[in-house]
N, C-alpha and C positions, 0 to 999 in steps of 0.2 A: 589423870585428868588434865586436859589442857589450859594454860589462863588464857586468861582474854583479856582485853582492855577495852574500853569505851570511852567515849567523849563525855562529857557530863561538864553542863553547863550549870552555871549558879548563878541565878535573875534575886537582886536584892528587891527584897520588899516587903516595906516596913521594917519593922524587927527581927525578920529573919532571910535567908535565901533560900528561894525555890530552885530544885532541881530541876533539869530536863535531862535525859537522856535520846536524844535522836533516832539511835537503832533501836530501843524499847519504847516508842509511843505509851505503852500501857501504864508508865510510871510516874508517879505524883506522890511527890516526897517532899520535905522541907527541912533547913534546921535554925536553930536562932543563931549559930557560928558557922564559918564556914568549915570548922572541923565536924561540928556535929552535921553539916549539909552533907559532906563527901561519905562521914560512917553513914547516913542513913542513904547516900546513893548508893555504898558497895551493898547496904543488906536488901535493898529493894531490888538491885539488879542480880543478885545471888535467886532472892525470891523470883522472878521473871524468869530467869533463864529454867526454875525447877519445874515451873509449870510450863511451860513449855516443853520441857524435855517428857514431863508426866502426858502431855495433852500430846506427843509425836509433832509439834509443829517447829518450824526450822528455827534454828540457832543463828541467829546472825554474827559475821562472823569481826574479828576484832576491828573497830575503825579509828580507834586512838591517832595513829599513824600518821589517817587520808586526813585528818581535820587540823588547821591549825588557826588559830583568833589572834587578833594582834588587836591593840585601840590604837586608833588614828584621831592625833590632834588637826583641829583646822580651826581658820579665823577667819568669820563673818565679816563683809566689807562695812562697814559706817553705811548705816540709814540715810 
């Protein structure tokens, strides 16, 4: 079996970080750490990828790669 990798994004909020996954829209997942965010993004996108392959619909393929986030500081001028 081939790995893959994905992007997976973690949106804090509240008390926990919500996941997104990009290439799998279908996913909505959360965790109250960011370790438990990332285990419950591999088991959701493990889960994704099975129905898919059950349902014959395409595998999208690794995008880890193409994506990369940086934060960028800036400084508002005085009112």
């Amino acid at each position: 079996m081939a790995e893959l990798k994905y992007t997976v994004i973690l949106e804090p909020d509240q008390d926990a970080f919500q996941v997104i996954v990009p290439a799998l829209p279908e996913i909505a997942t959360f965790g109250a750490s960011v370790e438990e965010a990332l285990a419950m993004a591999r088991e959701a996108i493990e889960l994704a990828l099975a129905v898919r392959k059950d349902e014959g619909e395409e595998i999208p393929p690794s995008d880890s790669s193409a994506t990369r986030v940086e934060a960028v500081a800036v400084t508002l001028p005085a009112a």
